[in-house]
C-alpha positions as CSV (number, residue, x, y, z in Angstrom):
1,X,-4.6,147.3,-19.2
2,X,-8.1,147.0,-17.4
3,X,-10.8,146.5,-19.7
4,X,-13.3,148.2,-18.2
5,X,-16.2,147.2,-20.5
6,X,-15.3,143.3,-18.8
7,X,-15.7,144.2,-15.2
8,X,-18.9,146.2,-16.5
9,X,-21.0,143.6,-18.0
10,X,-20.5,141.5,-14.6
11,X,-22.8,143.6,-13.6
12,X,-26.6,143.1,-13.4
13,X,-27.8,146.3,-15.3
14,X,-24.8,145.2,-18.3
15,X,-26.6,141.7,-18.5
16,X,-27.3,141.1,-22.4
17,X,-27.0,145.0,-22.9
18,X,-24.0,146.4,-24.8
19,X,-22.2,149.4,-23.3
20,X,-22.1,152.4,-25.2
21,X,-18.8,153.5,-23.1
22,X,-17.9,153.8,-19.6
23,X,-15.7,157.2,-19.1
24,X,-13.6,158.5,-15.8
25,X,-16.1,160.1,-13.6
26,X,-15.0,162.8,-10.9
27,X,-11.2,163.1,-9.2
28,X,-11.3,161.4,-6.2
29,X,-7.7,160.5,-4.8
30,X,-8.5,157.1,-3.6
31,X,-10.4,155.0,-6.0
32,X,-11.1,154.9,-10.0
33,X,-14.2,155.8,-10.6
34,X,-16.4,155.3,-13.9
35,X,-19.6,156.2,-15.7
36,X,-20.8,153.0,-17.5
37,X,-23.3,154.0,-20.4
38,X,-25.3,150.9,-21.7
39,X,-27.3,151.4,-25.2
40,X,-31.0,152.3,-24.8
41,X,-33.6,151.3,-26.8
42,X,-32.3,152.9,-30.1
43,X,-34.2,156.3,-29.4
44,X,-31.7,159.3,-29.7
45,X,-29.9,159.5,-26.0
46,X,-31.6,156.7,-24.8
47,X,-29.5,154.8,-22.6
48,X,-29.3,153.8,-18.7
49,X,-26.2,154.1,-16.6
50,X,-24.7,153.2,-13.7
51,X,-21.1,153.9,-11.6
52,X,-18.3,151.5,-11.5
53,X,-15.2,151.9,-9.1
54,X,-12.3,149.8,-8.3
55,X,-11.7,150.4,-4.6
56,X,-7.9,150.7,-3.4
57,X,-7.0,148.5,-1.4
58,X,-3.7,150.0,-0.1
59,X,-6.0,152.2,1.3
60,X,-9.3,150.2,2.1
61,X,-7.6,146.3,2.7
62,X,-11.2,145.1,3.3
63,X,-13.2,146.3,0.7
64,X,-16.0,143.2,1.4
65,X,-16.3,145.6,5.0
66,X,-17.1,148.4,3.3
67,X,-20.0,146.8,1.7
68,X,-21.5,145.5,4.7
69,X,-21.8,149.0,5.8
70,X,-23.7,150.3,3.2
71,X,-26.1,147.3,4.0
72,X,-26.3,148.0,7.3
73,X,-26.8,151.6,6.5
74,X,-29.5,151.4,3.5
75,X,-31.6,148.7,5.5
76,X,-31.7,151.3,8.5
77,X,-32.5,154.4,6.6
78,X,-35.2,152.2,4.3
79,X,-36.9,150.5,7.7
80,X,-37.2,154.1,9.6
81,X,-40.3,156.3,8.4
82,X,-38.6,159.2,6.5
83,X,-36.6,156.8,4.1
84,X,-35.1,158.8,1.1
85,X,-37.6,159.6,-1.4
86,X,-40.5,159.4,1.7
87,X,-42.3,162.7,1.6
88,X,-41.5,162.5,5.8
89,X,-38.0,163.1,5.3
90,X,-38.2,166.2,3.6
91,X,-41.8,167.5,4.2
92,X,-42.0,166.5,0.4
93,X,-40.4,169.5,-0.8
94,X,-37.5,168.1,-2.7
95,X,-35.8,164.7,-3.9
96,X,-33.4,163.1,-1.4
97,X,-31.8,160.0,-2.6
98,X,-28.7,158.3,-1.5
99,X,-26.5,155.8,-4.3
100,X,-27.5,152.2,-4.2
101,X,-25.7,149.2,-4.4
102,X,-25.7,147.2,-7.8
103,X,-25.4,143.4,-7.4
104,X,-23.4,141.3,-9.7
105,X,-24.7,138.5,-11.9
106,X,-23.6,136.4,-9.4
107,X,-25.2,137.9,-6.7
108,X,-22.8,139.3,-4.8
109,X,-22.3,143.0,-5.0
110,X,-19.1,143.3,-6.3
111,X,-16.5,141.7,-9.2
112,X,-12.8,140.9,-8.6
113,X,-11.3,140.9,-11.7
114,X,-7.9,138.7,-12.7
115,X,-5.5,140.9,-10.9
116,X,-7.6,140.8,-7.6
117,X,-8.6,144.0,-7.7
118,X,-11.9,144.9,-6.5
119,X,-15.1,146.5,-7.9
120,X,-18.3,147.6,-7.1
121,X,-21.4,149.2,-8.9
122,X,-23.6,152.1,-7.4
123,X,-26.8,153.6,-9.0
124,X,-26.2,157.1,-11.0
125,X,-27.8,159.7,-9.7
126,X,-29.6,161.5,-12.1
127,X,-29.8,165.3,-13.2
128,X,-27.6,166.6,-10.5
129,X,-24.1,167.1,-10.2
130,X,-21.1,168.1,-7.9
131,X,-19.3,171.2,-7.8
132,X,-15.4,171.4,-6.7
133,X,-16.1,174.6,-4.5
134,X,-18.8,176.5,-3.4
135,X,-20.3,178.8,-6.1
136,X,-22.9,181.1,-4.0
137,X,-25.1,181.4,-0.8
138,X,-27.9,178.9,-1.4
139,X,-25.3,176.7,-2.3
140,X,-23.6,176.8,0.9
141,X,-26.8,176.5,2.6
142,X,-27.5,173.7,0.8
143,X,-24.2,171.6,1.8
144,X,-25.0,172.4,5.4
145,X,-28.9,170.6,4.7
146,X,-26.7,167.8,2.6
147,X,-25.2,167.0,6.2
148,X,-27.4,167.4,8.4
149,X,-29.8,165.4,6.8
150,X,-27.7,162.4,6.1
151,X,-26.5,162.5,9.6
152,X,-29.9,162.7,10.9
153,X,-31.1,159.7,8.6
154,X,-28.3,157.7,10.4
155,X,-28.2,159.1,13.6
156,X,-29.6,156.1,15.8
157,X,-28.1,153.5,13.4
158,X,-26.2,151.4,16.2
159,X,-22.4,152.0,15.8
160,X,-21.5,148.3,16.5
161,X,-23.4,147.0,12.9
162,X,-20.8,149.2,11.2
163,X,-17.0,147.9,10.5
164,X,-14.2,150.4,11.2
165,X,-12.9,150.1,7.5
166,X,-10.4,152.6,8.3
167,X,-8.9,152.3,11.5
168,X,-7.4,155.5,13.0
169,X,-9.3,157.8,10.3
170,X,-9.6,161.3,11.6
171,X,-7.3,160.1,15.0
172,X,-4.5,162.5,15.3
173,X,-2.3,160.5,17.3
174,X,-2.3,158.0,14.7
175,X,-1.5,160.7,11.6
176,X,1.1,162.5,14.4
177,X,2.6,158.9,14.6
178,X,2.4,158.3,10.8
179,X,4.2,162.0,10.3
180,X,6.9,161.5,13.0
181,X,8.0,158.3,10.7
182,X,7.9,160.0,7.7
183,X,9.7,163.1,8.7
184,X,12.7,160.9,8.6
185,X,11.9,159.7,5.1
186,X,14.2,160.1,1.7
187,X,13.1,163.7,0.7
188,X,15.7,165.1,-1.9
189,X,16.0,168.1,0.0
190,X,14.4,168.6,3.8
191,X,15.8,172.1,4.5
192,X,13.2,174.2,2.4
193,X,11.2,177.4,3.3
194,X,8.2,175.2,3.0
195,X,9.2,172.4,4.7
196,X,10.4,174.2,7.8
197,X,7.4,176.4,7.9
198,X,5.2,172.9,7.7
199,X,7.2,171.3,10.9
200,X,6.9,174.4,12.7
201,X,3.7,174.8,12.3
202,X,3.3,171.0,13.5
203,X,4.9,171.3,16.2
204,X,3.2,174.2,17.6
205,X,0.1,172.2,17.6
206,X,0.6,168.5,18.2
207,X,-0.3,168.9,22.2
208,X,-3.5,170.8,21.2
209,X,-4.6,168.6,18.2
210,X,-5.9,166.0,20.0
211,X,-9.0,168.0,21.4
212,X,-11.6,165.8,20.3
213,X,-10.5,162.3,20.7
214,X,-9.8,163.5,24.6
215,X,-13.2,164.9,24.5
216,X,-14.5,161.4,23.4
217,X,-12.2,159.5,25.8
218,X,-13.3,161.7,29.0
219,X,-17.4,160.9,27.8
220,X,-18.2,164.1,26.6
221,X,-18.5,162.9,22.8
222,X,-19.9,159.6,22.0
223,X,-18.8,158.2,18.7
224,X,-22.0,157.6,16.3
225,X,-22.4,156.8,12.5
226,X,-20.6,159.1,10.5
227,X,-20.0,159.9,6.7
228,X,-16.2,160.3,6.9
229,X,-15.8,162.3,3.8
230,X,-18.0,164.7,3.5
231,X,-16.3,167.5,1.3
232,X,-18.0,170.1,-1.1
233,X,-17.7,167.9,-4.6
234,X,-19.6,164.8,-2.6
235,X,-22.2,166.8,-2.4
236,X,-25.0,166.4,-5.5
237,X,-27.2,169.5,-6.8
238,X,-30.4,169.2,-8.6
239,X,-29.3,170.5,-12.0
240,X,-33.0,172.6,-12.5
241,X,-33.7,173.1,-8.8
242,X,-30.3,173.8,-7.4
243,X,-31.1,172.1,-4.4
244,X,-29.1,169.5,-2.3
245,X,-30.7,165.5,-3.9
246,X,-27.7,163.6,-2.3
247,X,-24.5,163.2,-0.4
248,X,-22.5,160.6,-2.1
249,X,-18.6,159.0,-1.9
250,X,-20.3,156.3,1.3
251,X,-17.1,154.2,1.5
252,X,-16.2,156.1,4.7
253,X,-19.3,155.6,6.4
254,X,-17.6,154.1,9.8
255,X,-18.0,155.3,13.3
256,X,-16.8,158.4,14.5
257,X,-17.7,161.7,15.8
258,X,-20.0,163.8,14.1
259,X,-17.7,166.6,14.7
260,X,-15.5,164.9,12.1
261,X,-17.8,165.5,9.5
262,X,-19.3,168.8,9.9
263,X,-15.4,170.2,10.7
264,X,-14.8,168.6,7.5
265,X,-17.4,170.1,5.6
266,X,-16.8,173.5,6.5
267,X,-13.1,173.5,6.2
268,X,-13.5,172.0,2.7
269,X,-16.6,174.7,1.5
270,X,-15.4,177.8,3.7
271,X,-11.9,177.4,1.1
272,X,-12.8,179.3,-1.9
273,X,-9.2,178.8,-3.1
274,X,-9.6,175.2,-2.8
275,X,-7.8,172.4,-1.6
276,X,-5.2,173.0,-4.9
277,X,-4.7,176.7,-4.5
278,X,-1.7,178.1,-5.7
279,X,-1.3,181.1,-4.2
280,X,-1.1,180.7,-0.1
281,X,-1.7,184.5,0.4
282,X,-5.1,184.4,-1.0
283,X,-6.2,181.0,1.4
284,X,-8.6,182.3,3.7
285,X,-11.7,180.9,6.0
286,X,-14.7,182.7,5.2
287,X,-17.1,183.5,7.5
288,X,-19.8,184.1,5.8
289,X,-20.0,180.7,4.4
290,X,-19.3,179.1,7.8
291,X,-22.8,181.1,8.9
292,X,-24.5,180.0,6.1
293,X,-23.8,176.3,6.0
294,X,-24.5,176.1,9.4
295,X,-27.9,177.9,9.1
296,X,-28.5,175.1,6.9
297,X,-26.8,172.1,8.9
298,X,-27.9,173.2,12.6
299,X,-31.5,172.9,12.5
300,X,-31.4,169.5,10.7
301,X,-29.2,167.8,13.7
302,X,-30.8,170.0,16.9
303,X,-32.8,166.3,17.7
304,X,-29.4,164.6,18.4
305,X,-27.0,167.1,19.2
306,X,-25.6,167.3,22.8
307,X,-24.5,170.7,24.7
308,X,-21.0,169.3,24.1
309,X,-21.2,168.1,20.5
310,X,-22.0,172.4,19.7
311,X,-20.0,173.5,22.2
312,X,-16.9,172.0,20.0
313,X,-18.1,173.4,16.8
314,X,-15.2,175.6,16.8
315,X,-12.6,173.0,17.4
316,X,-14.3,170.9,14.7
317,X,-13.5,172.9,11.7
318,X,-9.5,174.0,13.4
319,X,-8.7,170.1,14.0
320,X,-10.4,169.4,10.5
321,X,-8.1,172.2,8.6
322,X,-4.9,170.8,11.1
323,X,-5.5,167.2,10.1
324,X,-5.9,167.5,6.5
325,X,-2.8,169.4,6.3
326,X,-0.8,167.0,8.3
327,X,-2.4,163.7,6.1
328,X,-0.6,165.7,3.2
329,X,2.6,166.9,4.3
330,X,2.9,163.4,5.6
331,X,2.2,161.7,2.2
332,X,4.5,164.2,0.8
333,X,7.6,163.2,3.5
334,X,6.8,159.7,2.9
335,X,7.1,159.7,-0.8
336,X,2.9,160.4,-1.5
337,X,2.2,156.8,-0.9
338,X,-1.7,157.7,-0.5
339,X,-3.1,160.4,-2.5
340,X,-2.7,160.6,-5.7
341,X,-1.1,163.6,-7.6
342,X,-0.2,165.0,-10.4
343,X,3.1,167.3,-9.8
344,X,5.8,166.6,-7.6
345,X,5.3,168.9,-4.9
346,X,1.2,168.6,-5.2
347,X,0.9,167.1,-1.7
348,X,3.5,169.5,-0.1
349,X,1.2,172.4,-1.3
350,X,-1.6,170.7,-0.4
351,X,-0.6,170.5,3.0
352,X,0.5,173.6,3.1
353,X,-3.0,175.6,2.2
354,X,-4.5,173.5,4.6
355,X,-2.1,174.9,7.2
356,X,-2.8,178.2,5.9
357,X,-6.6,177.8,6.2
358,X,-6.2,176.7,10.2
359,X,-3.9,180.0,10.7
360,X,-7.0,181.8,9.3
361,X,-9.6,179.7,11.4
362,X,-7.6,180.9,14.6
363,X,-7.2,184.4,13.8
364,X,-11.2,184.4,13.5
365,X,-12.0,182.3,16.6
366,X,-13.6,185.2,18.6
367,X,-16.0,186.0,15.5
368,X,-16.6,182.2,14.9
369,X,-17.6,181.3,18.6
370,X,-20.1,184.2,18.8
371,X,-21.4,183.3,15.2
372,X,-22.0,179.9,16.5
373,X,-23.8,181.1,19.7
374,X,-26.1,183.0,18.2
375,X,-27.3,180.4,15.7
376,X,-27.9,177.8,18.4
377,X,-29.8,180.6,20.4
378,X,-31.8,181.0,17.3
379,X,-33.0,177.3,16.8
């Protein structure tokens, strides 16, 4: 077993400072993540921390790469003007503060420990937290500013500094490939309710899905820094102020389309059921919430955006809701080889809300696409 106090100490803020305790922190399903507490100065709660994860590297085989990004990204945002915590970001109304990289002792910024796995440290951010769904309005409001900000911060970072750390991410040819291999896979029993309703609803859609990257081969999209992974629960709230401090989870930083992320975003905070819902009747796409986090994300990205990059605002959230269903009926074909789970038929269900919640995106297209026009009118 890992002792996790070890890989801690190797780290700068552990040097000569015992560790009160380092406890699981979030549930990601890629990497193990900790909170490392180290002893304070003896006064009651008195102590510093900092957040420890051991990347996967079935799923990230170049963890070094993912490193250099977040270089190449901090350095950018910290040379511009409006770096985070500059009053020009923000109009010094609130914090804004991104995780920072924690060197080693020996001055590298990660550990590998005796098995070769690989870790890293990031700063804590304190007196804010993440939420695993939307809880109100300002909320949802607040994830669109999350967004748009960070995109905005990284917006004219120049894609060929960053590493694709994950080639084919978000490239639905690649997961249609990955899910035509694994519908041939050892599955105890194929000929379900579910499972047929999951290939049919694949199949209906595997000409269509590829909307964006077409749009990005043909020159209408460019691909630009992007965060990758930019659900609900990456998303920090000031604990007193209940406004947005961070966006955080920066190992998919890569380029991409912007589309990517804000499709993301909204298919993952417009889900009140969440992405573990147990009841598919109840999965729905609420507009509403779509509005609002767009009131929140549009005005933030106007000085980049193209007339193209709105105009497939719509598609962004249906690919989003297609592709995260597909990533998890796949891992369930193929044996759940990538996220992790905790029941047997976790990613099946998974995959199949995430259907559910593109069936409700489509019914609502009319009502999205004038929602959307309006509030680019209004900016």
């Amino acid at each position: 077993m890992t002792d996790i106090a070890a890989i801690a100490a190797q780290f700068e803020p552990a040097s000569g400072v015992p560790i009160e305790r380092a406890v699981p922190l979030g549930s990601g399903n890629i990497n193990d993540t900790y909170l490392v507490h180290l002893k304070g100065d003896g006064r009651p709660g008195s102590f510093r921390a900092f957040v420890l994860q051991r990347i996967n590297q079935k799923v990230f085989p170049h963890p070094e790469l993912i490193m250099a990004n977040l270089r190449a990204m901090m350095e950018h945002i910290a040379a511009k003007a409006g770096a985070p915590g500059d009053a020009d970001v923000l109009g010094g109304t609130r914090r804004w503060e991104l995780p920072g990289v924690v060197p080693a002792e020996d001055g590298r910024d990660y550990v590998i420990d005796d098995q070769g796995d690989f870790w890293r440290a990031i700063t804590f951010i304190e007196g804010a937290r993440t939420y695993p769904k939307i809880n109100d309005a300002r909320h949802a409001a607040e994830a669109g500013f999350a967004l748009g900000t960070f995109q905005r911060q990284i917006s004219d970072l120049d894609v060929q500094k960053l590493h694709d750390t994950l080639p084919g991410f978000h490239i639905i040819p690649h997961y249609l490939r990955l899910y035509d291999a694994g519908a041939g896979s050892p599955v105890p029993n194929m000929d379900t309710p579910e499972i047929r309703y999951g290939m049919a609803f694949v199949a209906q859609r595997r000409d269509w899905a590829p909307v964006l990257q077409d749009a990005c081969a043909a020159g209408r999209l460019r691909e630009r820094p992007i965060h990758g992974d930019p659900k609900i629960d990456n998303i920090m709230i000031d604990d007193t102020s209940g406004l947005a401090v961070s966006i955080i989870d920066l190992d998919t930083v890569k380029p991409g389309l912007v589309q990517y992320d804000i499709g993301d975003c909204l298919r993952s905070c417009c889900n009140l059921q969440g992405e573990d819902a147990q009841d598919l009747d109840h999965v729905s796409f609420e507009l509403d919430l779509c509005e609002t986090i767009l009131k929140g994300y549009l005005p933030e990205v106007k000085e980049f955006y193209s007339d193209e990059d709105y105009a497939q605002l719509y598609n962004s959230v249906r690919v989003l809701a297609f592709e995260m269903g597909l990533r998890f009926f796949t891992d369930y074909l193929r044996g759940d080889v990538y996220f992790k789970t905790r029941y047997p038929e976790h990613n099946l269900m998974r995959g199949l809300v995430q259907f559910r919640l593109a069936e409700s995106i489509e019914a609502q297209e009319t009502q999205i696409s004038r929602m959307v026009r309006g509030l680019i009118q209004a900016l």
